[in-house]
GULOTI-188341 format. One line per 5 residues: their letters; for each residue x negated, y, z negated of C-alpha. Coordinates in pm, 1 decimal, padded with zeros to 6 digits. Example, Ala and Ser with C-alpha at 12.3 -4.5 7.8 and 13.67 -1.06 7.14 Angstrom:
% GULOTI-188341
as) -01230.0 -00450.0 -00780.0 | -01367.0 -00106.0 -00714.0
% end
This chain:
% GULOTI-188341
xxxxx) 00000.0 00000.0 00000.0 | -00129.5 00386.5 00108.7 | -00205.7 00604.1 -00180.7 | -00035.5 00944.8 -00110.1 | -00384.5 01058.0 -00030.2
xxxxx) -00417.5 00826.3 00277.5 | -00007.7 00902.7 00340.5 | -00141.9 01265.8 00360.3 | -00420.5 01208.4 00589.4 | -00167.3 00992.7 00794.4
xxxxx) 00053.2 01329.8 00856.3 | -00260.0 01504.8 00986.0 | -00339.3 01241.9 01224.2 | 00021.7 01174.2 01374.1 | 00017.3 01566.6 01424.7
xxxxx) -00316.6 01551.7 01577.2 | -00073.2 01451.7 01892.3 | 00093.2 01762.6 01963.4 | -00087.3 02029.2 02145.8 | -00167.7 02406.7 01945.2
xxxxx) -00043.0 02225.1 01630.6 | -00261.3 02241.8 01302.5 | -00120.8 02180.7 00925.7 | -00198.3 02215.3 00591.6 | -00058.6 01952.0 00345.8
xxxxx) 00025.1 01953.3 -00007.3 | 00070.6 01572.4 -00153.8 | 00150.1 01509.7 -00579.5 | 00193.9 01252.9 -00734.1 | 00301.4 01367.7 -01105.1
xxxxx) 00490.1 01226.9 -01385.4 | 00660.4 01406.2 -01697.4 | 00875.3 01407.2 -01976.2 | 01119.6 01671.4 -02133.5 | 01279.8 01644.4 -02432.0
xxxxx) 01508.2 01894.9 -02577.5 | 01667.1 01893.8 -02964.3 | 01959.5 02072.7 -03143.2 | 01982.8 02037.3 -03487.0 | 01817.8 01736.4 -03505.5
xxxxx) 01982.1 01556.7 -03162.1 | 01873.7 01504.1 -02820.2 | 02071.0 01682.8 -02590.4 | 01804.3 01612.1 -02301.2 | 01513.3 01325.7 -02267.7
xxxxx) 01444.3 01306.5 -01890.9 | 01081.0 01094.5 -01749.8 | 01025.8 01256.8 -01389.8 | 00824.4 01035.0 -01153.9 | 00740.9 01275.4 -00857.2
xxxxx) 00571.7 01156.7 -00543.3 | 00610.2 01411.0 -00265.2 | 00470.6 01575.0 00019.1 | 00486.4 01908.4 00178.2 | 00398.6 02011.7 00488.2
xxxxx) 00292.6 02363.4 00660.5 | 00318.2 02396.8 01004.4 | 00129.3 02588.6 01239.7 | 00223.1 02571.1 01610.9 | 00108.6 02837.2 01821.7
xxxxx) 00145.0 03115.9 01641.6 | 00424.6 02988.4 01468.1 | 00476.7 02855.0 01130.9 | 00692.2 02667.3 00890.6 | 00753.6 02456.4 00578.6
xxxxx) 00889.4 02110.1 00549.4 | 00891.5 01876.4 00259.3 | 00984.0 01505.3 00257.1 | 00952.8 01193.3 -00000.5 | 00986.6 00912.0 00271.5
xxxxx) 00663.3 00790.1 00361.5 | 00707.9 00564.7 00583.3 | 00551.7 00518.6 00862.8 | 00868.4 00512.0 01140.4 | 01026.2 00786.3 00948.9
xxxxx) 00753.6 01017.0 00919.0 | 00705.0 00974.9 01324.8 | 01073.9 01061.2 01344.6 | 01044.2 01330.9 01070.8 | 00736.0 01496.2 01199.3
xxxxx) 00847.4 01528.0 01553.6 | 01169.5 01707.5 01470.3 | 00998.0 01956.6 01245.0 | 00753.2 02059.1 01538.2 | 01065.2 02134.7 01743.4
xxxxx) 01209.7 02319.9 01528.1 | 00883.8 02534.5 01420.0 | 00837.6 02588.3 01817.3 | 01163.8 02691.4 01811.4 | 01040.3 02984.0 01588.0
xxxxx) 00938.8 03349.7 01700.4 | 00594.8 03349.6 01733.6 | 00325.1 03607.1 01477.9 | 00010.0 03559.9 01588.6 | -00141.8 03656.4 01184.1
xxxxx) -00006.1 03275.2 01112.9 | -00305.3 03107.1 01108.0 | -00506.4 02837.2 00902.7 | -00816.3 02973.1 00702.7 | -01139.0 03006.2 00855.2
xxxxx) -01307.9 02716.0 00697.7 | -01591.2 02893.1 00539.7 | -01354.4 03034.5 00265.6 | -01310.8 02654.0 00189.6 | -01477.0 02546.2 -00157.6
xxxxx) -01844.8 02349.1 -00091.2 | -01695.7 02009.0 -00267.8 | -02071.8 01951.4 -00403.8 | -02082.3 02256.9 -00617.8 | -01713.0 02268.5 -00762.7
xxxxx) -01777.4 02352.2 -01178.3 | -01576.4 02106.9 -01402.9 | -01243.2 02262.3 -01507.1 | -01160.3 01973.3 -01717.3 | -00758.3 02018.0 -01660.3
xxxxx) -00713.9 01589.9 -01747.3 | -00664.3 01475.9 -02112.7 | -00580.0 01109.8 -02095.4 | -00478.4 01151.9 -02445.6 | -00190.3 01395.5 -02308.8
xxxxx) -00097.6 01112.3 -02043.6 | -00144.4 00823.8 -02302.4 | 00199.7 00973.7 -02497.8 | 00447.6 00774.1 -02532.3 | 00844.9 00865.8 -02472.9
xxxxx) 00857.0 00793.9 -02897.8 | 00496.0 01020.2 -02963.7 | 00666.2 01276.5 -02786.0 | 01017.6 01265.3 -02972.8 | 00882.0 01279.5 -03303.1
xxxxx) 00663.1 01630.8 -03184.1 | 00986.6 01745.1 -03112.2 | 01172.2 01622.7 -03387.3 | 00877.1 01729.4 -03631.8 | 00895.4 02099.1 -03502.7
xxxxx) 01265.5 02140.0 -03487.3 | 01274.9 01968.1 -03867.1 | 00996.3 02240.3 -03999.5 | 01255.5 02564.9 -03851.3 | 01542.8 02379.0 -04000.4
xxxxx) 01384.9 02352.4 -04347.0 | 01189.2 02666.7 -04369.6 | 01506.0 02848.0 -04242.8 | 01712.7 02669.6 -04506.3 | 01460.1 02801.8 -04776.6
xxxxx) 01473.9 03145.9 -04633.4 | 01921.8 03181.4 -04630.6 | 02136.7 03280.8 -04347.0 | 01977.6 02979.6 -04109.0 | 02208.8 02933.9 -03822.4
xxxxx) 02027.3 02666.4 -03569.9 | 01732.8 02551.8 -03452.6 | 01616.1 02434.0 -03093.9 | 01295.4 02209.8 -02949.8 | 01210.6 02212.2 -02600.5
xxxxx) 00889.8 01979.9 -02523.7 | 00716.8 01902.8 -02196.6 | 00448.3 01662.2 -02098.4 | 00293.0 01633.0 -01767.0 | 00010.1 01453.9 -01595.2
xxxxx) -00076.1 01393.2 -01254.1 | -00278.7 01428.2 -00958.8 | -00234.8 01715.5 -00649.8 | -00410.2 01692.5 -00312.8 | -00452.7 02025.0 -00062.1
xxxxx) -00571.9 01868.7 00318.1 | -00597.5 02065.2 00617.9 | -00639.5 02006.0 00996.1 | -00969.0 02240.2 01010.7 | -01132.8 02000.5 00726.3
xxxxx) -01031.6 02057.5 00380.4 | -00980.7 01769.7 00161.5 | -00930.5 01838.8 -00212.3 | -00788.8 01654.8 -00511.8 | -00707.4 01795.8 -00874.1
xxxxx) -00615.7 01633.2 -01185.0 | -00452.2 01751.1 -01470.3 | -00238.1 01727.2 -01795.0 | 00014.5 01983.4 -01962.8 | 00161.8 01970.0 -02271.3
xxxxx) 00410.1 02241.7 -02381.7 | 00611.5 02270.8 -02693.8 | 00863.9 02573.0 -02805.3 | 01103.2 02628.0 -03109.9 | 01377.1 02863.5 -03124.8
xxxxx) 01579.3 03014.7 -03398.1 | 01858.2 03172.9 -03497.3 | 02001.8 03317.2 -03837.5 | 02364.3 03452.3 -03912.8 | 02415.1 03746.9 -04224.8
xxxxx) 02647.6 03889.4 -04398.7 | 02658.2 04206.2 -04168.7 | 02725.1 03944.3 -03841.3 | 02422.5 03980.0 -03717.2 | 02271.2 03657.2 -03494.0
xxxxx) 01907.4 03729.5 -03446.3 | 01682.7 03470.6 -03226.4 | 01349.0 03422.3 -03160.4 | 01122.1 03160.6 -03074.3 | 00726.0 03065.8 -03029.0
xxxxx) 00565.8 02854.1 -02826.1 | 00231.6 02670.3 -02704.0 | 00104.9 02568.6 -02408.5 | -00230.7 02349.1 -02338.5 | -00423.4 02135.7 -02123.6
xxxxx) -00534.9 01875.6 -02395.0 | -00386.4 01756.1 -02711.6 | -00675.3 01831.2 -02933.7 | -00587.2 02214.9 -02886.2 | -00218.8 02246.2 -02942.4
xxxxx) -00133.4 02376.5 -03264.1 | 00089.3 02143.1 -03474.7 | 00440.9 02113.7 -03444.3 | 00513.9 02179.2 -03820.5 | 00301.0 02549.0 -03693.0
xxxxx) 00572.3 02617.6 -03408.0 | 00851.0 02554.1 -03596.7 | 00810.9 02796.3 -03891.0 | 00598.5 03052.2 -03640.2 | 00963.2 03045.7 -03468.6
xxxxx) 01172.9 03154.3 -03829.8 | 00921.0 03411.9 -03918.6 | 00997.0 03574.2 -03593.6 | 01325.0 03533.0 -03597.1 | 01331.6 03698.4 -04035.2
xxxxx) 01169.3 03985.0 -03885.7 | 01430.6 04076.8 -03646.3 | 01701.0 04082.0 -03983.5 | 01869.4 04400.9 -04091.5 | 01780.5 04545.8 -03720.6
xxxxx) 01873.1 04942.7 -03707.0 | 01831.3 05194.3 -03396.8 | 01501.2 05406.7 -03392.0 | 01497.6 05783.4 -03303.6 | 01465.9 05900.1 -02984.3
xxxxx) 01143.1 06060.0 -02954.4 | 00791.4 05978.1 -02862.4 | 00607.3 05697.3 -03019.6 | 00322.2 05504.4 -03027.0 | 00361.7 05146.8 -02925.9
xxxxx) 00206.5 04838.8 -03012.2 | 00231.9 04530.8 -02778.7 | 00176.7 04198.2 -02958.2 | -00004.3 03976.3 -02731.9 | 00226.7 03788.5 -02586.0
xxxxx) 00443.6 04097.9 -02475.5 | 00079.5 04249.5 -02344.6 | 00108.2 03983.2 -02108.7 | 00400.9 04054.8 -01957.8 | 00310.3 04444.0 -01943.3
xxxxx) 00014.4 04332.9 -01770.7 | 00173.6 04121.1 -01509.0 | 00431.7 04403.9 -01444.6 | 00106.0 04663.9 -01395.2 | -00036.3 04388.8 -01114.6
xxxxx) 00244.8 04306.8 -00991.3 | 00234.5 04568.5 -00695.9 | -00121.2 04409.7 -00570.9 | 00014.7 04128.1 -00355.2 | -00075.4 04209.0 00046.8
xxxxx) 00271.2 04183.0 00099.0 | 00369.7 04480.2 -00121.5 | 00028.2 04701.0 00017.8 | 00123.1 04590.8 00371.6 | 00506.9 04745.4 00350.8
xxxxx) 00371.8 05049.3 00146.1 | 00584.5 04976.4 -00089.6 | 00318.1 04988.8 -00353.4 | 00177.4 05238.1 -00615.7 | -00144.4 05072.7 -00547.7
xxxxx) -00165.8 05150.8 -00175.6 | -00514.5 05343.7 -00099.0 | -00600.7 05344.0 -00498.3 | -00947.8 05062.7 -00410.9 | -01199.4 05198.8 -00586.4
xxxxx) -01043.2 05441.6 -00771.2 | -00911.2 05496.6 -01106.4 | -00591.4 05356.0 -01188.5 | -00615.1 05318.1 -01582.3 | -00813.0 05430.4 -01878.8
xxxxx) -01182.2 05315.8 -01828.0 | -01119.6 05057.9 -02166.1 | -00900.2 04815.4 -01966.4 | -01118.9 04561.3 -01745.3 | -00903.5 04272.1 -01581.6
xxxxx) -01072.0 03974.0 -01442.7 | -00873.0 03674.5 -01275.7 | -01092.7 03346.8 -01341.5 | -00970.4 03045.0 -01152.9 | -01237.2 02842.0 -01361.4
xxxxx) -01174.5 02856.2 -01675.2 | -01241.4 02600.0 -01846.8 | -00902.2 02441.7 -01943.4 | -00742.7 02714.0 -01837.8 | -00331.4 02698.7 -01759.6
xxxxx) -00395.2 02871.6 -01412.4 | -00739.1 02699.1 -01320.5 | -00815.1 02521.6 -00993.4 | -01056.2 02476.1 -00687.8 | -00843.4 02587.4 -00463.4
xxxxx) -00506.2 02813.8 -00410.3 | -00202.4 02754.0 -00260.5 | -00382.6 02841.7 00101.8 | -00680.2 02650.7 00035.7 | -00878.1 02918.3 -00049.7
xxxxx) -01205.8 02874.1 -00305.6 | -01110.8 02981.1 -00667.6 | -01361.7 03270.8 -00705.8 | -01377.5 03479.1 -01041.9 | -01276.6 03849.9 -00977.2
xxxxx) -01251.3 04169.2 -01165.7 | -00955.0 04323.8 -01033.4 | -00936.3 04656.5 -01255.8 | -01320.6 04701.2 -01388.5 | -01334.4 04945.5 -01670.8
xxxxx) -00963.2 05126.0 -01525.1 | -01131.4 05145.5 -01156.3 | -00943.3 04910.6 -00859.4 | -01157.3 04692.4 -00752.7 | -00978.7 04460.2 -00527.6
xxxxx) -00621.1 04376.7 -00403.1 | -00433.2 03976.5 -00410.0 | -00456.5 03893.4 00002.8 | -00338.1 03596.8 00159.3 | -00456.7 03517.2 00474.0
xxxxx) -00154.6 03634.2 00698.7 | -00156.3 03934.6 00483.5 | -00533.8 04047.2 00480.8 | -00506.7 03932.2 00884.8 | -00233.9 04247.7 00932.3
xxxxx) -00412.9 04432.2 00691.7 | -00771.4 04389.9 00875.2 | -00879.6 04264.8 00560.6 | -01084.7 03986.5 00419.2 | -00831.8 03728.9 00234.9
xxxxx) -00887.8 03696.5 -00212.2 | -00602.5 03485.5 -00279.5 | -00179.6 03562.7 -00265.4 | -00175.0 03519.8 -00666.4 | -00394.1 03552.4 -00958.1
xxxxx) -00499.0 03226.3 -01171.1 | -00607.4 03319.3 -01564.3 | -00603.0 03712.0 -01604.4 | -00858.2 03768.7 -01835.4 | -00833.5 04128.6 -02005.1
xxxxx) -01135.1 04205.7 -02210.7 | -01077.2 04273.6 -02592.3 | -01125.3 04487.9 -02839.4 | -01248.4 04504.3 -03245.2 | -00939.9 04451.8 -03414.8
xxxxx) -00654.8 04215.4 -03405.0 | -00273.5 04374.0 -03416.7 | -00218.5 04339.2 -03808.0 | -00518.3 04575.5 -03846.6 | -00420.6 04809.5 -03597.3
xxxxx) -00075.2 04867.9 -03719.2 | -00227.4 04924.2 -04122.0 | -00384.1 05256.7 -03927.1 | -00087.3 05350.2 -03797.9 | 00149.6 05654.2 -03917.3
xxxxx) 00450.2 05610.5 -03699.4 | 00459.9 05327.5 -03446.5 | 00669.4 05057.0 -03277.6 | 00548.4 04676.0 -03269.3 | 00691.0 04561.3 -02949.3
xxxxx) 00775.5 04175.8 -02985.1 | 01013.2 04116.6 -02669.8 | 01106.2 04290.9 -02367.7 | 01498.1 04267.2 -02265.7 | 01569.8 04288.1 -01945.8
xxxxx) 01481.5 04593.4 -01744.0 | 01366.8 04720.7 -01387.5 | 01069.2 04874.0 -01210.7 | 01002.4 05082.8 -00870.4 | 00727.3 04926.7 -00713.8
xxxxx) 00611.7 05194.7 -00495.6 | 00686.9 05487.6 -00778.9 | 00577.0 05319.7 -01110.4 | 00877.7 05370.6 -01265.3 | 01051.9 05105.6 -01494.7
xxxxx) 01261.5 05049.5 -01821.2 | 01343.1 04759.9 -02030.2 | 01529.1 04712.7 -02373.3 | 01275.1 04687.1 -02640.9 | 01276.9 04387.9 -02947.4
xxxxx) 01070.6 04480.3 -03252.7 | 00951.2 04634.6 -03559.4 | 00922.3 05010.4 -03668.5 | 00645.0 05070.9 -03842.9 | 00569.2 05398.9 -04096.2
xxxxx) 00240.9 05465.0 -04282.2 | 00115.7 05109.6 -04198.4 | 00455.3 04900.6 -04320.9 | 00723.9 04750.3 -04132.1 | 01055.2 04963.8 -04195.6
xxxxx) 01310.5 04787.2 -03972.4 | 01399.6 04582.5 -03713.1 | 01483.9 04723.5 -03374.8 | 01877.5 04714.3 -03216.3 | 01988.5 04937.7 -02930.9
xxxxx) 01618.7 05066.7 -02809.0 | 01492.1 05132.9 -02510.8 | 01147.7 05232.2 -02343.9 | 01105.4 05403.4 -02014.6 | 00773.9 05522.8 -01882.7
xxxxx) 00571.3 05478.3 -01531.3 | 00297.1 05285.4 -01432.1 | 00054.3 05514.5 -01246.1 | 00046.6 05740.3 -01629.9 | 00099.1 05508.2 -01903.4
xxxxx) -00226.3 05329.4 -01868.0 | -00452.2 05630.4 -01866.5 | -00277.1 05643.4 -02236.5 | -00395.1 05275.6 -02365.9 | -00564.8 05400.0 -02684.1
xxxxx) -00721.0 05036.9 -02806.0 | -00706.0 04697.7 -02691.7 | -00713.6 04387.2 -02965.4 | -00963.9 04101.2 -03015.6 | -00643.3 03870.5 -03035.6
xxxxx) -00537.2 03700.9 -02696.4 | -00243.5 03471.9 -02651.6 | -00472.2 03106.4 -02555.1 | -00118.3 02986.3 -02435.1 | -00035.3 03193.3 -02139.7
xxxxx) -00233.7 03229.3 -01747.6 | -00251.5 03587.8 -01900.1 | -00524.5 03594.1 -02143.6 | -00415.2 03941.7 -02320.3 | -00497.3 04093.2 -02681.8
xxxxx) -00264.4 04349.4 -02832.1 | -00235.2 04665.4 -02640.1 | -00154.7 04967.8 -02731.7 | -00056.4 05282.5 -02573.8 | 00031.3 05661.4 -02711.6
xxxxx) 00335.3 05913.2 -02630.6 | 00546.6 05656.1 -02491.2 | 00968.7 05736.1 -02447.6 | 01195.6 05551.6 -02649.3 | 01566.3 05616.6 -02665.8
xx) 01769.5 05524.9 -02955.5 | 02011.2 05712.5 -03176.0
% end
């Protein structure tokens, strides 16, 4: 019997057939478990065995995507031959195109990511129940201890498996990896009718570095306590303080605007801003597609490309936009990659419990609810969850807030960055903070 590998290499050769037509081929074969808990049941325990194969088509200028789980041989003749007609059938761009081969990794120099624990694949359907069951137990009791407990959710997914990238114009890559991912949510009920939730989470490659579930569990109550007795703030001006994990997302909404697709519609506040400054010379952004056990590491991207490190923003200074091949092809450009891997931004002194004992009047932003951004303007909005803050002491919980600011200003006013990044995100981010920001309240 094939492996998918050899299936895979099978597709390229039946396509080798037809004239002006070159592919690149995507073949997994993954496995994986999810289990989510209420109260103590299961209300979902579902093992995924995934074997599947996608195809990209390039004919002539033309191009398409196909995917398909029969392998065999008479219906992947049938199969393939209908999905050339149909990409022929296609208006032809001539920026469709395959990589030029030299942005290919050299296979004998690839570093070792190690993405595989065989400890993660080695769990059994009952090892990974009682993680679940062990997490969602420590909310329930700590929450009973604390009063007012309402419920108290576990979501937990394991995966292992192995990917292959092949190409008509010579690449052939594999990647193996493991995932294991646990969260705990919680929810309380008071006198006053208030339902606050909140939750916490971890992410990692091997077991050995995932916190314990017992951790999550009350992690996801503390959260949750803090967002008790919640009160509107001012409106005004305030300093805020993103925890980590919100810094993430701020960061992801900053970059969001690099992709070649944005820059090539001008619909972008990035557009002409390489090599220039685009935020306070303390933040420096690097996107490592080798990190070692990193969430987003790998050899190769979706196109094929090599995983190279790059510092994107380099002490607040552009340094280089996110390029796919058809885009940095329109663009007269040289292609980077369509997305980013791990950001890595560089840290600070402090971590976010020392920063907010210095400060007189701030806002510890803990979630983001909802909200919108312009693209090509900067400006955005979102509902804000967290914690007021006065003379260096929590005051109250945050209800009926909201943040507004833009993009292309608000990062010339990051005062300090923290020494404390999330380790269970593809955005590596410490606590970020930023002055004179608008909130609207009462």
């Amino acid at each position: 019997m094939q492996t998918i590998q050899e299936q895979a290499q099978r597709i390229l050769e039946i396509l080798a057939q037809y004239d002006e037509t070159r592919a690149r081929i995507h073949a997994q074969k993954m496995q994986s478990l999810n289990i989510k808990l209420r109260d103590g049941n299961p209300e979902v325990m579902r093992h995924t065995q995934h074997n599947g194969i996608e195809i990209e088509l390039f004919c002539d200028g033309r191009y398409a995507q196909f995917a398909t789980s029969d392998l065999r041989d008479e219906s992947l003749q049938t199969f393939l031959a209908r999905a050339v007609e149909l990409t022929r059938a296609l208006q032809p761009d001539p920026y469709w195109q395959l990589p030029d081969p030299k942005y290919y990794p050299d296979l004998s120099t690839l570093p070792d990511l190690d993405l595989y624990d065989p400890k993660v694949a080695e769990l059994s359907s009952k090892n990974c129940l009682d993680l679940a069951l062990e997490a969602e137990l420590a909310a329930r009791q700590y929450g009973n201890e604390k009063g007012h407990f309402n419920l108290a959710r576990s979501h937990l997914t394991v995966g292992h498996g192995q990917s292959f990238t092949l190409t008509s114009n010579g690449l052939n890559i594999s990647q193996r990896s493991s995932m294991l991912s646990m969260a705990v949510e919680a929810s309380f009920q008071n006198e006053q009718g208030e339902k606050p939730s909140d939750y916490a989470y971890a992410a990692t490659r091997h077991l050995k570095n995932a916190p314990s579930a017992r951790d999550i569990g009350i992690e996801a109550v503390d959260r949750t306590l803090a967002q008790l007795n919640r009160k509107q703030a001012d409106s005004g001006r305030y300093t805020l303080v993103f925890e980590n994990r919100v810094a993430s997302d701020m960061i992801n909404a900053f970059l969001s605007p690099l992709s070649g697709k944005a820059i090539e519609q001008k619909a972008s506040y990035f557009l002409d801003k390489l090599g220039q400054r685009v935020a306070n010379n303390k933040l420096t952004i690097t996107d490592n597609p080798h990190l070692k056990r990193g969430l987003g590491s790998h050899f190769v991207d979706r196109e094929g490309l090599a995983g190279q490190p790059r510092t994107l923003v380099d002490q607040g200074i552009l340094q280089h936009y996110l390029l796919s091949v058809y885009d940095a092809a329109k663009l007269g450009m040289t292609p980077t990659s369509a997305s980013t891997s791990n950001l890595i931004v560089n840290p600070g002194d402090r971590d976010c419990n020392a920063i907010l004992a210095d400060c007189k009047r701030a806002i510890l932003v803990t979630g983001l609810l909802g909200g919108n951004m312009d693209a090509t303007r900067g400006d955005f909005s979102h509902g804000v969850q967290g914690i007021l803050y006065e003379n260096g002491q929590p005051v109250h919980a945050l209800t009926e807030t909201n943040m507004s600011d833009n993009h292309t200003k608000l990062w010339d006013r990051l005062v300090e960055i923290g020494n404390d990044p999330n380790p269970y995100d593809t955005t590596q981010c410490p606590t970020l903070v930023f002055d004179d920001i608008a909130i609207s309240g009462k």
